[in-house]
Residue, then its C-alpha position, 0 to 999 in steps of 0.5 A: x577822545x572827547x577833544x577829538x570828537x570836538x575838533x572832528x565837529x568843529x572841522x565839519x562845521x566849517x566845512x558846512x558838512x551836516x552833523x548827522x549821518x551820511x546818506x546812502x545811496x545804492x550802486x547801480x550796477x554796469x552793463x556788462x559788455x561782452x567780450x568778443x569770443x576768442x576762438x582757442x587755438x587747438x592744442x596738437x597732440x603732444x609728442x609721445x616721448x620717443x620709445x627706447x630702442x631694445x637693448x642688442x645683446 
């Protein structure tokens, strides 16, 4: 583990990256745009299942 930790270091280091931590920055949050409201298209009523025609004796 030791090794890793040197190479890490030494990549770093010749990337010129600082050896301590790094900075946190807060996000700042988008506006959000509203979107266009969509008018829901009205649902007819559905179709009642036709009614069964009576038996003929």
């Amino acid at each position: 583990m030791a090794a890793l930790q040197e190479s890490v270091s030494k990549v770093k280091a010749s990337r010129g990256e600082a050896a301590g931590p790094a900075e946190v920055h807060e996000l700042v949050k988008p506006k959000r745009k509203t979107a266009a409201k969509k008018t829901t298209a009205k649902k007819t009523a559905a179709k009642k299942a036709a009614s069964r025609r009576p038996r003929t004796a």
